[in-house]
C-alpha positions as CSV (number, residue, x, y, z in Angstrom):
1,X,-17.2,-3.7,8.9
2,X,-17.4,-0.1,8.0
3,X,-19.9,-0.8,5.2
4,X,-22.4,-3.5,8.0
5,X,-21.7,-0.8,10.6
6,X,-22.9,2.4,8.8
7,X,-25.6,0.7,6.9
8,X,-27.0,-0.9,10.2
9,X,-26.9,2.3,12.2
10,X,-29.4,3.2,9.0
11,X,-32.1,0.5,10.4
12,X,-30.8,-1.5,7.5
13,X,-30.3,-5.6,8.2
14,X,-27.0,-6.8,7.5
15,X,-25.2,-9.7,7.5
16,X,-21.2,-9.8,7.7
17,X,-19.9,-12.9,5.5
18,X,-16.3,-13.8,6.3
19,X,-14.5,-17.0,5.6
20,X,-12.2,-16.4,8.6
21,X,-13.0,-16.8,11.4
22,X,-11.8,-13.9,13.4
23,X,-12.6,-10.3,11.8
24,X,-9.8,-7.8,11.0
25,X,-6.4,-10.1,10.4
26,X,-5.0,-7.8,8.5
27,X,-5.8,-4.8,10.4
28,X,-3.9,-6.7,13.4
29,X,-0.7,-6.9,11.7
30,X,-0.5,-3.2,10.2
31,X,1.9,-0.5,11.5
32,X,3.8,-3.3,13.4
33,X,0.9,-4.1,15.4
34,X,-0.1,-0.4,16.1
35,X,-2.4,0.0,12.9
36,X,-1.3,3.0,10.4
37,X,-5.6,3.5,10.2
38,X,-5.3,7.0,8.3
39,X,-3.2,9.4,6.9
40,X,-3.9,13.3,7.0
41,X,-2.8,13.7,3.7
42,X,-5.5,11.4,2.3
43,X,-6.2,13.1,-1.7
44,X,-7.5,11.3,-4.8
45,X,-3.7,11.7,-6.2
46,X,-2.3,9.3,-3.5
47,X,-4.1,6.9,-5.1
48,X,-3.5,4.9,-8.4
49,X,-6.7,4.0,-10.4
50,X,-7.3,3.5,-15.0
51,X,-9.3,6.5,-13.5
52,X,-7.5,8.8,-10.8
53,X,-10.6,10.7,-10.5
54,X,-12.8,7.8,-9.2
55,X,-11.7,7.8,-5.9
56,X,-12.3,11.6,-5.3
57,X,-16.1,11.4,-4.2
58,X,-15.8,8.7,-1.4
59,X,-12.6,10.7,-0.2
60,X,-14.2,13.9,-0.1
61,X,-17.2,12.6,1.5
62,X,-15.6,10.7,4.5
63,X,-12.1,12.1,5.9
64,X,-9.3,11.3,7.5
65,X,-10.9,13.5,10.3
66,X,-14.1,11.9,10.0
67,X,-12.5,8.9,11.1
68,X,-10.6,10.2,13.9
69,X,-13.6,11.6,15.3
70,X,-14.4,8.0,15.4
71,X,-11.2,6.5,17.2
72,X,-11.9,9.4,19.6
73,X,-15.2,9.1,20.2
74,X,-14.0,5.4,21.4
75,X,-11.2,6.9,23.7
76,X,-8.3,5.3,21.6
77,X,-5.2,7.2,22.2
78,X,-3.0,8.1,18.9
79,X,0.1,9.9,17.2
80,X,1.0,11.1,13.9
81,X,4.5,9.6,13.4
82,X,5.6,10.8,9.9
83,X,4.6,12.4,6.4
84,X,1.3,12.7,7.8
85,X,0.7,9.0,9.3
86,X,-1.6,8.3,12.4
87,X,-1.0,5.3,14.4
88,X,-2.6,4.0,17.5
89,X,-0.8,4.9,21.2
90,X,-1.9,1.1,22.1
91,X,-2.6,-1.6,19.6
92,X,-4.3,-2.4,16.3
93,X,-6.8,-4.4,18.3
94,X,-8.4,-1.2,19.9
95,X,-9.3,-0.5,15.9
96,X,-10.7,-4.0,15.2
97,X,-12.6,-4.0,18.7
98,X,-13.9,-0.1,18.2
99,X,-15.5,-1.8,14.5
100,X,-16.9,-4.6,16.3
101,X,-18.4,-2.8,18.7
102,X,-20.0,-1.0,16.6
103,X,-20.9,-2.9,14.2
104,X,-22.9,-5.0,17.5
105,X,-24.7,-1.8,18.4
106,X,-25.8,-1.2,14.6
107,X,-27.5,-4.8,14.9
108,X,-25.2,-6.4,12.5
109,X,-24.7,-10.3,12.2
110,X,-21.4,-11.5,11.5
111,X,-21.0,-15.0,10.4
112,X,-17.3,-15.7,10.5
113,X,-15.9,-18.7,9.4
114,X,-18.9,-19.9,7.0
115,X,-17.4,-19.1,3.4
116,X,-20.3,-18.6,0.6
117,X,-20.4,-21.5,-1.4
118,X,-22.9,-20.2,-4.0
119,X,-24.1,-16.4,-5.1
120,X,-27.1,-16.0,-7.3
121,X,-29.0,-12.9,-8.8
122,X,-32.4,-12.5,-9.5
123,X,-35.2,-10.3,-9.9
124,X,-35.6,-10.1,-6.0
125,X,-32.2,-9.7,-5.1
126,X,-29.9,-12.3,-4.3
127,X,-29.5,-15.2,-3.0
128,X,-26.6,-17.1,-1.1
129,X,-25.5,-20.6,0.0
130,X,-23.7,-20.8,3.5
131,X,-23.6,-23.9,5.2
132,X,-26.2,-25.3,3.0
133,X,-28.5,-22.6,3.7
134,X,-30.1,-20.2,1.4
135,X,-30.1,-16.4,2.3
136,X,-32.0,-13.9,0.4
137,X,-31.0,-9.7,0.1
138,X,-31.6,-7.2,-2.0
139,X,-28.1,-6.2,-1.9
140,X,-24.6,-7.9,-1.7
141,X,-21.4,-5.9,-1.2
142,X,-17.9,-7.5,-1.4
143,X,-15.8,-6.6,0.3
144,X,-13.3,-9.5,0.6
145,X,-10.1,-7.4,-0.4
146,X,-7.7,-8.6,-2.6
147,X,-5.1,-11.7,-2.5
148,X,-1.9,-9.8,-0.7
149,X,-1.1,-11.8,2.1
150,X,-3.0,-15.2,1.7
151,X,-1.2,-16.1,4.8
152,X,-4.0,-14.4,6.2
153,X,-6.8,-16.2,4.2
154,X,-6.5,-12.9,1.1
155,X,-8.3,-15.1,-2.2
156,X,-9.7,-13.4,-5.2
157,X,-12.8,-14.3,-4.5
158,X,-14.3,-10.7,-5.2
159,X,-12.4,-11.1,-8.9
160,X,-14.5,-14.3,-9.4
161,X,-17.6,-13.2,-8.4
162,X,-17.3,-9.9,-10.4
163,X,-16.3,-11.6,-13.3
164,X,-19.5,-14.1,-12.5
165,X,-21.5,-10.9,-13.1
166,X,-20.2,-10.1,-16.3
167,X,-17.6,-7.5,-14.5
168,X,-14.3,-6.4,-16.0
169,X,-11.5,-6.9,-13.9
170,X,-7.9,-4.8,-14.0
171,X,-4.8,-7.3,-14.1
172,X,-4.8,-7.6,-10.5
173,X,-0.5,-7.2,-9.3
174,X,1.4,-7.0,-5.9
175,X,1.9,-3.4,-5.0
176,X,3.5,-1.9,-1.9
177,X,5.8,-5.1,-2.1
178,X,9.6,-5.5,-1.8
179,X,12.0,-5.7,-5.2
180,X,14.1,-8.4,-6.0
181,X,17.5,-8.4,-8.1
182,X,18.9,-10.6,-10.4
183,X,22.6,-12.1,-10.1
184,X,24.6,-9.1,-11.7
185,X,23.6,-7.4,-8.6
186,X,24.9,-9.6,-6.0
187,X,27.0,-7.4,-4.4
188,X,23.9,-5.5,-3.2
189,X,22.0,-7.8,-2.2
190,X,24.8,-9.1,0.1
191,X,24.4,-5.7,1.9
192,X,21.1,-6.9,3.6
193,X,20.1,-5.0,6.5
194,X,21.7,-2.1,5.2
195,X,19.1,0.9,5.3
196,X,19.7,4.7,4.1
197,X,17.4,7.7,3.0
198,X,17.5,8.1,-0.6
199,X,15.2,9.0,-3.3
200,X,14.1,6.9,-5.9
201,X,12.3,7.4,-9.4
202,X,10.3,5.6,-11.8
203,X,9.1,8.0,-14.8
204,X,8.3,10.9,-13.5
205,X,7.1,9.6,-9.9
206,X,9.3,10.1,-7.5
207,X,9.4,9.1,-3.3
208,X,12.1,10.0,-0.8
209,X,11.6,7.7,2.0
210,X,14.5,5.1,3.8
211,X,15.5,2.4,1.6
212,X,16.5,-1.0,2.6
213,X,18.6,-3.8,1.1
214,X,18.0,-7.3,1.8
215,X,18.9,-10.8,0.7
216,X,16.6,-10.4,-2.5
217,X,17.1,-7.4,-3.5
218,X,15.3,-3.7,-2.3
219,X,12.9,-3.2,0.4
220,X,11.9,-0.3,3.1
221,X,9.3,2.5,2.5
222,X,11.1,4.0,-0.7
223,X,11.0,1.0,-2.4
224,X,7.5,-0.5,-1.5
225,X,6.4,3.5,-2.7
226,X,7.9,2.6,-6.1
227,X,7.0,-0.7,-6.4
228,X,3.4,0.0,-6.6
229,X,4.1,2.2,-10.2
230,X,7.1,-0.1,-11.7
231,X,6.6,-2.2,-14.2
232,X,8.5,-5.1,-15.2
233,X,11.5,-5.4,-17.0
234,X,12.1,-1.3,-16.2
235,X,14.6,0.2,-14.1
236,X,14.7,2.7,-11.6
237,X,16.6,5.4,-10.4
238,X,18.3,6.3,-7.2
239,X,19.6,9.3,-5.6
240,X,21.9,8.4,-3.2
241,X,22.3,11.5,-1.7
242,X,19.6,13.8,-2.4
243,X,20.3,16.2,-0.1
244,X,23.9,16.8,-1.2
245,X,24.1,20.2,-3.3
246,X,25.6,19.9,-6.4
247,X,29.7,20.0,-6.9
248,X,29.4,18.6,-3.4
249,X,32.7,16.4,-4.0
250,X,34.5,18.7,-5.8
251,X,34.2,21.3,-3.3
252,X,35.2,18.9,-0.5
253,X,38.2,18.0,-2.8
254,X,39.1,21.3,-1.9
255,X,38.5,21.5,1.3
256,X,40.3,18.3,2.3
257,X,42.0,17.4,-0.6
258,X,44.2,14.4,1.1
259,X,40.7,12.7,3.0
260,X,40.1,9.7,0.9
261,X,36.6,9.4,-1.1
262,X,35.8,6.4,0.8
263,X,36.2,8.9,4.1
264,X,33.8,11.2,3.1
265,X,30.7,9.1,1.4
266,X,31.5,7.4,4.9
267,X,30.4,10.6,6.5
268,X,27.1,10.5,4.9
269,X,25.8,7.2,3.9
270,X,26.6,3.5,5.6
271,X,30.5,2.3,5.3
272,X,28.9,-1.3,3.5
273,X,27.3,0.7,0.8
274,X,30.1,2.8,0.5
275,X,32.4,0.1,-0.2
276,X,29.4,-1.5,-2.7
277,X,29.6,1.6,-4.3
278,X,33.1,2.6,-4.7
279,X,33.7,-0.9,-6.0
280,X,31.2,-0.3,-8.6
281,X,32.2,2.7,-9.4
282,X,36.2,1.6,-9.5
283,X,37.4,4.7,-7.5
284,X,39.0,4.9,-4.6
285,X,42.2,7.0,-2.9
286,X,42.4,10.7,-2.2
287,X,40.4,13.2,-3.0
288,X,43.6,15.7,-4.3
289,X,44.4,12.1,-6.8
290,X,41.1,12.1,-8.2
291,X,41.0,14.6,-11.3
292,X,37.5,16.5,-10.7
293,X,35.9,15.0,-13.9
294,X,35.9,11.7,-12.2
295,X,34.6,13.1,-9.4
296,X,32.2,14.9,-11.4
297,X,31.2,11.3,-12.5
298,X,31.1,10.2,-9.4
299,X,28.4,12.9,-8.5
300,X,26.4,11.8,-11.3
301,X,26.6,8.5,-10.6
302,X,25.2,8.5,-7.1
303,X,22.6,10.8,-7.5
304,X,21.1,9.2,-10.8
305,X,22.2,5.2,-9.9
306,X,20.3,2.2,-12.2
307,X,19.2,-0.5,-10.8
308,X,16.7,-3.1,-13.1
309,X,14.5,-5.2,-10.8
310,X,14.0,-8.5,-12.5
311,X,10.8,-8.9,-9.9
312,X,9.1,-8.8,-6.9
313,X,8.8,-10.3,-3.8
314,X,5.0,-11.3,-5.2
315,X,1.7,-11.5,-3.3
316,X,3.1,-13.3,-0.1
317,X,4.7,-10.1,0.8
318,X,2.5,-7.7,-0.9
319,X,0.9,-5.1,1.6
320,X,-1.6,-4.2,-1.0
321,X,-2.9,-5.6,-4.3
322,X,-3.0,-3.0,-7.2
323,X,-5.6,-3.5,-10.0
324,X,-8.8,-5.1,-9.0
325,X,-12.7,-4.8,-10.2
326,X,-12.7,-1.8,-12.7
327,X,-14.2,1.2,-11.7
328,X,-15.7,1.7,-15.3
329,X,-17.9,-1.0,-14.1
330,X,-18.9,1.2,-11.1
331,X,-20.4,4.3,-9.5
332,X,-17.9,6.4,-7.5
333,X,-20.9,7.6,-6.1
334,X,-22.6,5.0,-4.2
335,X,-19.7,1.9,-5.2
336,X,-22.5,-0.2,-7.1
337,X,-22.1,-1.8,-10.0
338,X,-23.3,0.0,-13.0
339,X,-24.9,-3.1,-14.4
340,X,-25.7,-5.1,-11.7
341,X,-28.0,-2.8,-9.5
342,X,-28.0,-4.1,-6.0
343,X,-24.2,-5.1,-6.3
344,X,-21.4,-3.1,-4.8
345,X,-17.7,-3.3,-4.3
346,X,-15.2,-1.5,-1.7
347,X,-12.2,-1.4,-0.4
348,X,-8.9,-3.0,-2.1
349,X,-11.3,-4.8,-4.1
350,X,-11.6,-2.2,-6.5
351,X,-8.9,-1.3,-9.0
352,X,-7.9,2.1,-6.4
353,X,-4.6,1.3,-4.5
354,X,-2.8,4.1,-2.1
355,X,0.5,4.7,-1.2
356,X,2.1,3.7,2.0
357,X,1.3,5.2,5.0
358,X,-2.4,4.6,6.0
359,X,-3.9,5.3,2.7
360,X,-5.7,2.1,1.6
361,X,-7.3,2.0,5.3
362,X,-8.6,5.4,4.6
363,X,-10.1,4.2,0.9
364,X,-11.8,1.2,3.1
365,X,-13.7,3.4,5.2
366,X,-14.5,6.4,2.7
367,X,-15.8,3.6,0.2
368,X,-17.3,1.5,2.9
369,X,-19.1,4.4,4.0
370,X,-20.2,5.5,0.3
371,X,-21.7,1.9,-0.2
372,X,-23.2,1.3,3.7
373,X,-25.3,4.9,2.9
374,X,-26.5,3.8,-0.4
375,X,-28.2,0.7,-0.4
């Protein structure tokens, strides 16, 4: 919609292709219904891309404050809630109707529920089959995302129609997803609903969000942060307490050497994970009974704990899909395809995937803006 709607106000002729028949079903379910549609700290290296540069020309081009002046300039109230996230006051229909709207006044067509059955290029253009009819352009832009949530109708189809065109495609994976863990970690996972702020590390990337424990395994922001960089068959690292200075325990030992362990990780993270912990860990008692290289150990422990995800939670709950069309193939300049002039891909499509927190909306409009000025 951002691509028809700013290449329309242009006096171009668009026509909006969607197999569903109602347009933005995933921007309805974001933020819990209150759409998280940008975040103010919106730079290339929030992003993860085979090239981390590709994504700094549309960025630069069209802001985070580029689209607020939108949302404003429709009279949608809004708030920043955290690490730089902007949410609507009302609902996540205010952004799908504002895009409609405009979209209407830029003398767009949208065809929603007529999937393509055939795309063809030629020397004109191209040419495609909907409902048995034959539509000519001389420019096609997908835009069709990628296959997180099919719930909500997500397919592939931009993978198969790049690939059609002689496109590479990067191993497409679930990213901002939930981990699961295997059965030498039951006692976790028997924790669900659990949550506590922690930070967690893979390599050298590192988030400090809320992490959440369910039936499968690891969820909350933390963990969906992470999940986009692990890879399989890798562990990662928590910090438990990442604010706690170091020594912490020992010098609580002296302090209040006859309060129990289990007393004062109680003070500071949730009594069901202390207990998980503890009975990892095999410690328990006083603190004056514990000599201070156990606790010592203890400190290490918490702030540097392994866990090995044996998966995820897969596409079904995947926010976002990581991988995609290669940007090789493109120009991070106008989003067409290098070889395919006419031909141009945005959005989650293409192998760029942010982090959580309003991100990937902001690559959808910076890139559908890049294309809907270029062709």
């Amino acid at each position: 919609m951002m691509c028809a709607m700013t290449a329309g106000a242009r006096g171009k002729k668009v026509l909006l292709v969607d197999h569903a028949n109602a347009p933005g079903k995933k921007i309805l379910i974001s933020g819990g219904g209150r759409c998280n549609f940008t975040n103010l700290g919106a730079a290339a290296d929030r992003f993860l891309s085979a090239n981390p540069h590709f994504a700094k020309s549309a960025l630069s081009r069209y802001t985070p404050r580029d689209f607020i002046e939108l949302v404003e300039s429709h009279g949608i109230a809004w708030h920043e809630k955290t690490l730089g996230q902007l949410f609507c006051d009302g609902s996540a229909r205010q952004i799908v109707d504002m895009l409609v709207e405009d979209c209407a006044r830029a003398g767009v067509t949208m065809a929603l529920g007529h999937p393509p059955t055939a795309i063809e290029h030629g020397s004109e253009g191209f040419r495609v089959t909907i409902d048995g009819k034959e539509l000519h352009g001389r420019a096609l832009v997908l835009a069709t995302g990628g296959p997180s949530i099919p719930k909500l109708g997500a397919t592939g189809f931009a993978y198969d129609v790049a690939r059609r065109f002689g496109l590479a495609v990067v191993q497409p994976r679930p990213a901002l997803v939930p981990l699961t863990l295997g059965p030498d970690c039951a006692l976790f996972k028997e924790l669900s609903g659990v949550s506590t702020h922690i930070s967690v590390r893979w390599n050298k990337v590192r988030f400090r969000e809320a992490a959440l424990f369910t039936h499968r395994g690891l969820s909350g922001p933390a963990m969906l942060q992470i999940s986009s960089y692990w890879q399989s068959r890798t562990p990662i690292r928590v910090d438990f307490l990442p604010e706690a200075p170091s020594d912490w325990l020992l010098a609580e030992k002296r302090a209040r050497p006859r309060v129990s362990l289990r007393r004062v990780l109680a003070e500071r993270l949730p009594e069901r994970l202390v207990d998980a912990l503890l009975d990892r860990m095999g410690l328990g008692g006083e603190l004056a009974n514990l000599p201070d290289k156990a606790l010592r150990a203890a400190q290490s422990r918490l702030s540097d704990w392994v866990f090995a995800p044996n998966g995820t939670e897969g596409f079904g709950k995947a926010e976002v899909t990581a991988g995609g069309i290669s940007t090789a193939e493109l120009s991070s300049q106008t989003m067409m395809a290098k070889r395919v002039p006419g031909l141009y891909v945005i959005g989650e499509a293409v192998d760029v995937t942010g982090w959580l927190g309003g991100y990937n909306f902001q690559w959808a409009w910076a890139s559908g803006w890049a294309a809907g000025q270029a062709f």
